[in-house]
Structure formats: structure tokens, C-alpha cells
C-alpha positions in Angstrom: -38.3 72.6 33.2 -41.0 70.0 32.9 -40.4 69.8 29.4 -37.5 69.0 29.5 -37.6 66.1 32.2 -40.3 64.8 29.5 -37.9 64.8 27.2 -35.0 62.7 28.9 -37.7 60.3 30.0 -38.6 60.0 26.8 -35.5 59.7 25.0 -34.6 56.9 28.4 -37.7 55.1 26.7 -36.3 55.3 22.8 -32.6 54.3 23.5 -33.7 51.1 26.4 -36.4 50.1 24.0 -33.8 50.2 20.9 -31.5 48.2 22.9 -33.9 45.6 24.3 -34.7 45.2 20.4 -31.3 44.6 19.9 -31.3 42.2 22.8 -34.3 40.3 21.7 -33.3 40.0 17.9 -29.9 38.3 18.4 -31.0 36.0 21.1 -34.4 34.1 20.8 -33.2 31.6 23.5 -34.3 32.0 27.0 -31.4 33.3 27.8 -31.3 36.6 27.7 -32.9 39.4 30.4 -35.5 40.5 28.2 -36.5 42.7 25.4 -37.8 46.2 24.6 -40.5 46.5 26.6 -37.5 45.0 29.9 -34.7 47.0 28.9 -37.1 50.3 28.4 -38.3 50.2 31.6 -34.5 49.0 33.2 -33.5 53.2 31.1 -36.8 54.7 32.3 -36.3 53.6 36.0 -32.7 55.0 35.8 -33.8 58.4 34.6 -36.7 58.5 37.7 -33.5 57.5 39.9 -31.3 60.5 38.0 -34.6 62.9 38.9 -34.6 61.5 42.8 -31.0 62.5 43.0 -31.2 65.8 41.1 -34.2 66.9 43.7 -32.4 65.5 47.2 -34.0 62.6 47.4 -30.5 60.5 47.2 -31.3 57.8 49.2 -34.0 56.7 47.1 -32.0 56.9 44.3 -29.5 54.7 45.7 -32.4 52.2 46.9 -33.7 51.7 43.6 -30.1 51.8 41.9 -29.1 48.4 44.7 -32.3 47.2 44.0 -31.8 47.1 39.7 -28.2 45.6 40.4 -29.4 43.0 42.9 -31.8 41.8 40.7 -29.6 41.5 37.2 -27.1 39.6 39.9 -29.7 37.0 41.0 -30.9 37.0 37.5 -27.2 36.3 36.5 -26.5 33.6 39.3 -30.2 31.6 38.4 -29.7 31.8 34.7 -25.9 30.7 34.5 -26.5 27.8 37.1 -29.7 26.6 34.9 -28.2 26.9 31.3 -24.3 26.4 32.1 -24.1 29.7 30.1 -21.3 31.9 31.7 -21.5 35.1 29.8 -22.7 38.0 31.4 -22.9 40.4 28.2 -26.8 40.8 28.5 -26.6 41.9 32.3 -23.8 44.1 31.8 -25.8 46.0 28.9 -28.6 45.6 31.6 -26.3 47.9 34.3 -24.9 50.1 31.3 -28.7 50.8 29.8 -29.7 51.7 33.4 -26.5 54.3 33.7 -27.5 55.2 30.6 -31.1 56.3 31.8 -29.4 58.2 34.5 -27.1 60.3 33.1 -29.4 61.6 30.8 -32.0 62.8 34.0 -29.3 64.5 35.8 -26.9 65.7 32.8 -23.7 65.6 34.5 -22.4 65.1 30.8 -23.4 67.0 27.3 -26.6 64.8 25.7 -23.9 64.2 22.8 -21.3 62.2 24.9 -24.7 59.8 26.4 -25.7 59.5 23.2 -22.2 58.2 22.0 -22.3 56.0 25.0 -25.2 54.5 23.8 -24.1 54.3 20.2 -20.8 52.3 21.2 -22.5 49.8 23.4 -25.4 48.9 20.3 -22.1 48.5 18.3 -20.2 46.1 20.7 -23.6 44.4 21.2 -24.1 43.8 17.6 -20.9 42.2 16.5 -21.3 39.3 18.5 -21.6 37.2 15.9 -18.4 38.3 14.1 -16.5 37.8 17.1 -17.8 34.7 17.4 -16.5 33.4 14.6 -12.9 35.2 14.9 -12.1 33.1 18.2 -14.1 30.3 16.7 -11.2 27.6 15.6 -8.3 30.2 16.6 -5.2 27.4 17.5 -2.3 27.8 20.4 0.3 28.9 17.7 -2.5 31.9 16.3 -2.5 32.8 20.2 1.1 32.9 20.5 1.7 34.9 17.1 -0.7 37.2 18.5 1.2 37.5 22.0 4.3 37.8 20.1 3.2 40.9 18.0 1.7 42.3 21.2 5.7 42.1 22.6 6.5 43.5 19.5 3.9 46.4 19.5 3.5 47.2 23.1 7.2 46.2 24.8 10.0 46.9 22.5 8.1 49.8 20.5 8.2 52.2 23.6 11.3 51.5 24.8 14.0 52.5 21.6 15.3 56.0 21.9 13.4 58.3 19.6 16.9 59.7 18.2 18.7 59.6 15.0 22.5 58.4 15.0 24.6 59.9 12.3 27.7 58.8 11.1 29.7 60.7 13.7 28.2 59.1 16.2 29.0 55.5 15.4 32.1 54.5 17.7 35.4 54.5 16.4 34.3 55.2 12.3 35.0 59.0 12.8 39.0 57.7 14.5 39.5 55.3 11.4 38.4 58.2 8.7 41.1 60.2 10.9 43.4 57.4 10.8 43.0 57.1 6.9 43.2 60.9 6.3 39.9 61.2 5.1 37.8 64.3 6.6 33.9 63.1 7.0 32.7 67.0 6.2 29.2 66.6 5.9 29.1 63.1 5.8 29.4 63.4 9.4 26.0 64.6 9.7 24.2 61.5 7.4 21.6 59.7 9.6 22.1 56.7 10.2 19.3 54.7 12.0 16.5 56.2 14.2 15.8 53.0 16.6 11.9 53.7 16.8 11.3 54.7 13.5 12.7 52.1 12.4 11.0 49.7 14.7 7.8 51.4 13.9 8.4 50.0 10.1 8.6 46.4 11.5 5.6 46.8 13.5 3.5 48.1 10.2 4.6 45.6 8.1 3.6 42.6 10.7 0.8 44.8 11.6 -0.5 44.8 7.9 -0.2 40.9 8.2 -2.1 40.6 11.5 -4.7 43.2 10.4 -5.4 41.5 7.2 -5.5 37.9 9.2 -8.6 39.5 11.3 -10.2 41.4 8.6 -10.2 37.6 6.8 -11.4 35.7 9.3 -14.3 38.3 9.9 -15.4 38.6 5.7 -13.5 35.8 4.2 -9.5 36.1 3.0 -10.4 37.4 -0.5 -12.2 40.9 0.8 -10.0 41.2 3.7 -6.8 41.0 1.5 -8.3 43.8 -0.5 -9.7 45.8 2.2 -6.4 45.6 3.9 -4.5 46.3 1.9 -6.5 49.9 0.7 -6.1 50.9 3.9 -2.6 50.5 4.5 -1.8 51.7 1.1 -2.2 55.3 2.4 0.3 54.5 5.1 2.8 52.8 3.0 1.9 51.0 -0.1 5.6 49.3 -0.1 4.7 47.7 2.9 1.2 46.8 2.0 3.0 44.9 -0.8 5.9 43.6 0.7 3.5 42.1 3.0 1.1 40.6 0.0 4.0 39.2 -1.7 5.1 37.2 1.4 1.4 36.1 1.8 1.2 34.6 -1.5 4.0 31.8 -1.0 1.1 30.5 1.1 -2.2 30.8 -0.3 -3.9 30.7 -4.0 -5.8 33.4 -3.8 -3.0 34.7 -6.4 -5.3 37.1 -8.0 -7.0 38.4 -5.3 -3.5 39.4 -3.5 -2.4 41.0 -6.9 -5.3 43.1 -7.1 -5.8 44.2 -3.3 -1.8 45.2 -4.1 -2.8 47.4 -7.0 -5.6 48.7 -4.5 -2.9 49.8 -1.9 -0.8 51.7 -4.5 -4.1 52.8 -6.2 -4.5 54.6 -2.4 -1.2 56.2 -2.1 -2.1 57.8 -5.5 -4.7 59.3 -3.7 -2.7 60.4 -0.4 -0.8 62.5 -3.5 -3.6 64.6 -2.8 -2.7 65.6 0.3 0.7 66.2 0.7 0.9 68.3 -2.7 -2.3 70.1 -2.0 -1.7 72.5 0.8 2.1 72.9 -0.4 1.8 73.9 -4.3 -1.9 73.7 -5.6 -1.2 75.3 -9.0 1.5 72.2 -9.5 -1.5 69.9 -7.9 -3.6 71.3 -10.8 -1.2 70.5 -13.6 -0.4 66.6 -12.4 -3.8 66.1 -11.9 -4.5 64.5 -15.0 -2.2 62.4 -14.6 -2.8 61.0 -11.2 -6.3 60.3 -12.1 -5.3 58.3 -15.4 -3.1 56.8 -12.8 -6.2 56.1 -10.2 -8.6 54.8 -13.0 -6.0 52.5 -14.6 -5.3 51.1 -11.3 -9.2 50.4 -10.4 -9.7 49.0 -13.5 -6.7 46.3 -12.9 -7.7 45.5 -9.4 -11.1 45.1 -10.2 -10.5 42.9 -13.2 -7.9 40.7 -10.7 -10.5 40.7 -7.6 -13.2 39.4 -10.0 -11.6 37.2 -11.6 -11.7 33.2 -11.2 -9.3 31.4 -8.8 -7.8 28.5 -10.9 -7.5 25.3 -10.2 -6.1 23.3 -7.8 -2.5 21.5 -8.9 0.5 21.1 -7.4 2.0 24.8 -7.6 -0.9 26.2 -5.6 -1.8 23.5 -3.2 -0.6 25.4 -0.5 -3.8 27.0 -0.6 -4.4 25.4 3.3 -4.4 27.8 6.5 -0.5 29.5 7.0 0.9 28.2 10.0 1.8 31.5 11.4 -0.3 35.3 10.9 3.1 37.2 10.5 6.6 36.2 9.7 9.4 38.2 11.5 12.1 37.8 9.3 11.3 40.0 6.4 9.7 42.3 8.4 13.6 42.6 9.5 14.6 42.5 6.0 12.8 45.4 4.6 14.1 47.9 7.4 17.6 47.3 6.8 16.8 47.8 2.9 15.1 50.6 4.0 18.1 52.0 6.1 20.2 51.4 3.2 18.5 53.3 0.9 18.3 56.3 2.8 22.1 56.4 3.6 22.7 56.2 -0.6 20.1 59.0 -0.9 21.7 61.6 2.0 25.0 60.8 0.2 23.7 61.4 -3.2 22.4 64.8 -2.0 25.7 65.7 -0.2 28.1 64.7 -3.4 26.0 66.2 -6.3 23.7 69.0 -4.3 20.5 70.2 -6.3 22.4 68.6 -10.0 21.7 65.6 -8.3 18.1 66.0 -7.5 17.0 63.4 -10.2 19.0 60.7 -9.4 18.4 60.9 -5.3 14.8 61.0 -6.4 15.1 57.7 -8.4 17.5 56.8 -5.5 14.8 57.5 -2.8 11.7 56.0 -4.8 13.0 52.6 -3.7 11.7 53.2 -0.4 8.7 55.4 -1.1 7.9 58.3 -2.5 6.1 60.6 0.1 9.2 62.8 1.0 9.7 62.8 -2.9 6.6 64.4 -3.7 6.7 67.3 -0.6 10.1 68.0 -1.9 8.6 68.2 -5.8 5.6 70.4 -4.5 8.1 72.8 -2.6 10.2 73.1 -5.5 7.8 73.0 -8.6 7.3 76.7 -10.3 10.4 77.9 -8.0 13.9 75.8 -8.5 12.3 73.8 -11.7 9.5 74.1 -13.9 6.2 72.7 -13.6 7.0 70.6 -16.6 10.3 68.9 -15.0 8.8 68.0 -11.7 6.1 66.3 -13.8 8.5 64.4 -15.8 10.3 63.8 -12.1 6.9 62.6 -10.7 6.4 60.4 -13.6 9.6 58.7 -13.3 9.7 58.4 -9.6 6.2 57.1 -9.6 7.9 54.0 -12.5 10.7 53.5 -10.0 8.6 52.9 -7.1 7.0 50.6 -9.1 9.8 48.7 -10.2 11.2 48.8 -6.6 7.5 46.6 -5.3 8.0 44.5 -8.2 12.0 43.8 -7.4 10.4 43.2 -3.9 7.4 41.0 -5.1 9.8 38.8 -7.0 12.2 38.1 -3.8 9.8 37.8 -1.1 6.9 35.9 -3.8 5.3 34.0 -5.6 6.6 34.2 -9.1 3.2 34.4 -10.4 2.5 37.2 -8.5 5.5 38.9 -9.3 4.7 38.7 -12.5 1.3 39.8 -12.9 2.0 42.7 -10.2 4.7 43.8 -12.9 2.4 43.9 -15.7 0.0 46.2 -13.6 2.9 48.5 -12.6 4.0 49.0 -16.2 0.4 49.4 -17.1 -0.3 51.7 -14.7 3.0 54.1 -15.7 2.0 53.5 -19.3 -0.8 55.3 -18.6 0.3 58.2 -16.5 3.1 58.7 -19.3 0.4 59.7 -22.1 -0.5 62.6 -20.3 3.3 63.8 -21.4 1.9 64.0 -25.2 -0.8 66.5 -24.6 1.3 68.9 -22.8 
């Protein structure tokens, strides 16, 4: 028993001390409450208070809890009124080192959940600097653009029906095929739209933008493109660089966008993993090869691009100054409806030519991704075709979902990003394609 109530006093001593260092090594003005030797005794006198409570003695707990928060208070009140410094960071991490002392004496939660308490408010403590300079210069428009994709997010995400309208259910088209002596059959039963789904598309792709707008502000454009872009590769590389095409009408950071592009598909390689894994690991085994060749050819490229000198100034890339707006709408809009498209030509492809026609719904489907592509491959490889043919499905998918981003690049990009991005797609195909000779 009294071990243990050594322990938590102890461990009260470690964390307020660790935060008072904290405290003391990002600000060396006056300003701040104090340092390790304050903030470790603000957690030890918590943990006494925690012991006083656990034992009955509640009304001195509460004495000495008023007593902590009238003092950070006055301390708040004399300090803001002397520096004109409104923040009140320091005496909230004051209170919260305090609770922090408590909770471990009386253990009303695991020791793992006060520790990750602890953990979280070092973390938000620490980042004050980067903060800083994300707010630092942000303008009314960036405010607004921000507003707007909170609307877009948080308001009109929730609110679309979660269902999927099929061709039968689209007034009046089922009593003009009538009309026309056409029966719909299975066409009836195509999906048309899913309102959320579809919405949840718009938000990733302006989400990618407003992401990759932070993350550049915080490390600098040219490692938040790339860092970006990796991680929203493994939730849709189209997207990721859809989004990087837009981006570079406005910026010369050509290069750098081309290479944080090869990065996101160089991820969605990797989600391969994944989805083929748990469904058909022998097949997994046999494209393996492959998909590495793949991988490395696609590091290589985006590390050689990410490297690589920006060139100079002229008139072509002048518009190298700050975009006007984080995310654009618009093609956001765009890319759904392609997307909608494409799955309405792949149902139908399915429907009119049934498994003859798995090829050419594949290719069909590769314009828009090619995650359903590969779950249908891995369900059907060593069963319906051999190992060989999915392969050889895989391959040419993975060159049509290629060429699809570089249709995309060219439309929605700068030309010299289309072009470059198309020499790393064929590249990177060239590469998984040798793998054909050895097998």
C-alpha cells in the first residue's frame, strides 16, 4: 500500500517536472508560470489532494484544489494586465498537470489512460511554434475557403441519403423504355448515383487540397506536396493526382508535384498488399515480383523528381506566387460525374458480355481506380482464370489506370506536368511488364 502511494507521488514528480521542462524551454520570457521545479510541485500537490480524498479527508482536498485554481487565476489576471499577453495556455497546462497529479493518487482511471493524458497535453504544448506560423499571415479568403470546406465536410456530407438509385428508379426512364418497347431486364438494376458516396469523393479530393495547404505551411510546400500526397495515395491515388495536377497551373514547384504524384501511386501499389493478401495469398505470391519492380521503379522516379532542381523563373512558371484559393470546387465536381460515368459503362459491360467480358470492364473500370479490380482478380485467380491471366489482367489494368491520371493530368494541368507524369507511368508499367519474360 505504501509503496504504491510512493510510486504515484513519484511518478506526479516525473511527469510535472517533464512538463515544467517543457514549459521552461519554449518560453524564456517572464511570462510563463514557472518551470520544473513549479510545475512538479503544482502534480505532487495534486496527488497529496488525490490521497486526502481517497482517505475522507475531502474537504481538504477541495481546500487545496480552490486554493491551486485561485492562484493560477490571480497569476493569469496580474500577468495578462502587465504584459498585454492574453493567452492562457501555460495556466491551463498549470490546472491540467494538477488533474494530472490527482488522478494518478486516487486511480479512478487505468495508469495507461493518465499517462496518455499526459502524453497529448506535452504534444499540444510543443507544437506551438508550428501553429504559430500556420495562422501566421493566413488572409480573409484562406478563412473563408476553410469555412467553405467545413460546409462542405460537416453540413452537406451528413445530410445525403446513404442509398443507391438504379435505373429503375429514375422518374419516368422505366415509362419511356415502355413507351419505346424496350424491356430494361437487368439494366434496371445498374446503380446509378449513391448521393453520399459520391459526395464523400468531392470532399477527398478538396480535402487532399486543404490537407496538403496545412502540411505546406507547417514544412514548406515542397515536403508537404509529397507527404500529402503518400498518404492519400493509399486512399485514392486518382484523387491524390487529380488534385496535384490542378495544383500545378499555380505553382512551379513542377517537379516536386510530379514526384509527390508518383509517391501517391507508389502507395496504392502498396495497399495491393492488402486487399489481395487475406483473399488469395498464393496469387499475392506470384505478382509479387512484380509489384515490387513496380514500388522500386516508382521510388526511384519520385526521388530523382523531389531532388531535383526547380528551374528558373520565366514567364511560363511565374505563377509560382501564393494560389488565391486552398481548394477549387469545380473539378472536385468534375471528377465525380467522370466517376459516375464510368461505373454506369462498367455495370453495363458486365450485364451485356457477363464473365467474356471481364477484360474489357476491367480496362473499363481502371479509369476510376483499380481497388475493386484487384479484390475481383484475387477472388477469381487459380479458380475462374489462371494465375497467369490475372497477371497479365493486373498488368494491364495497372497501364490503364495510368493512362487514365495522365488523360486526367493533361486536362486539369500543367502540360509540363502532364508530360513528365506520362513518362513515369510508362516507366513504371515498363517495368512491371518484364516480369512477363521470366515466367
Amino acid at each position: 500500500m505504501l509503496s504504491g502511494i510512493f510510486i504515484n507521488l513519484l511518478l506526479a514528480i516525473i511527469i510535472g517536472g517533464t512538463i515544467g521542462l517543457e514549459r521552461e524551454s519554449i518560453d524564456q520570457s517572464n511570462n510563463n508560470i514557472g518551470g520544473i521545479r513549479t510545475y512538479a510541485l503544482i502534480s505532487l500537490t495534486g496527488a497529496i489532494s488525490g490521497i486526502l480524498a481517497l482517505n475522507n479527508y475531502v474537504n481538504f482536498s477541495l481546500i487545496i484544489t480552490t486554493a491551486i485554481v485561485i492562484i493560477v487565476v490571480i497569476y493569469y489576471f496580474i500577468g495578462a494586465t502587465a504584459t498585454k499577453n492574453f493567452g492562457i495556455s501555460s495556466e491551463l497546462s498549470a490546472i491540467l498537470t494538477y488533474i494530472i497529479g490527482f488522478l494518478l493518487a486516487v486511480e479512478i482511471i487505468p495508469l495507461e489512460i493518465t499517462v496518455a493524458i499526459f502524453v497529448i497535453l506535452m504534444f499540444i504544448l510543443s507544437i506551438k511554434s508550428m501553429t504559430t506560423q500556420l495562422v501566421e499571415g493566413i488572409s480573409r479568403q484562406e478563412l473563408q475557403s476553410f469555412i467553405s470546406y467545413a460546409i462542405i465536410t460537416l453540413v452537406i456530407l451528413p445530410i445525403l441519403p446513404d442509398t443507391s438509385y438504379k435505373v429503375a428508379d429514375i422518374p419516368v426512364l422505366p415509362q419511356i423504355f415502355t413507351s419505346l418497347n424496350i424491356d430494361l431486364g437487368k439494366f434496371a438494376t445498374i446503380d446509378i448515383i449513391n448521393p453520399r458516396k459520391i459526395w464523400f469523393v468531392v470532399v477527398l479530393i478538396t480535402g487532399i487540397d486543404v490537407f496538403g495547404y496545412i502540411l505546406g505551411r507547417l514544412v514548406g510546400d515542397k515536403k508537404g506536396f509529397a507527404l500529402t500526397s503518400f498518404i492519400a495515395g493509399f486512399i485514392s491515388s486518382t484523387s491524390a493526382t487529380q488534385s496535384l495536377a490542378q495544383r500545378s497551373k499555380s505553382t512551379a514547384f513542377v517537379n516536386h508535384l510530379v514526384g509527390a504524384a508518383v509517391l501517391a501511386n507508389l502507395a496504392s501499389f502498396l495497399q495491393i498488399f492488402l486487399l489481395v493478401g487475406p483473399l488469395n495469398p498464393q496469387w499475392l505470391l506470384s505478382i509479387m515480383p512484380a509489384i515490387l519492380i513496380m514500388i522500386m521503379t516508382a521510388g526511384i522516379i519520385a526521388i530523382i523528381l523531389l531532388k531535383k532542381e526547380q528551374p528558373e523563373e520565366n514567364e511560363e512558371n511565374v505563377e509560382q506566387s501564393k494560389p488565391t484559393k486552398i481548394f477549387s470546387l469545380l473539378p472536385a465536381l468534375r471528377f465525380a460525374g467522370l466517376l459516375v460515368l464510368v461505373k454506369i459503362i462498367t455495370k453495363t459491360c458486365l450485364i451485356l458480355f457477363g464473365n467474356s467480358g471481364f477484360v474489357i470492364s476491367s480496362v473499363i473500370a481502371s479509369f476510376a481506380g483499380i481497388d475493386a479490380i484487384m479484390v475481383n482478380l484475387a477472388e477469381m485467380a487459380g479458380k475462374s482464370i489462371s494465375f497467369h491471366f490475372a497477371l497479365l489482367t493486373f498488368i494491364l489494368v495497372n497501364a490503364t489506370n495510368l493512362l487514365s491520371k495522365t488523360i486526367y493530368s493533361f486536362v486539369l494541368g500543367n502540360k509540363r506536368f502532364a508530360y513528365r507524369f506520362m513518362i513515369s507511368a510508362i516507366l513504371i508499367v515498363a517495368a512491371g511488364s518484364l516480369w512477363l519474360i521470366f515466367i
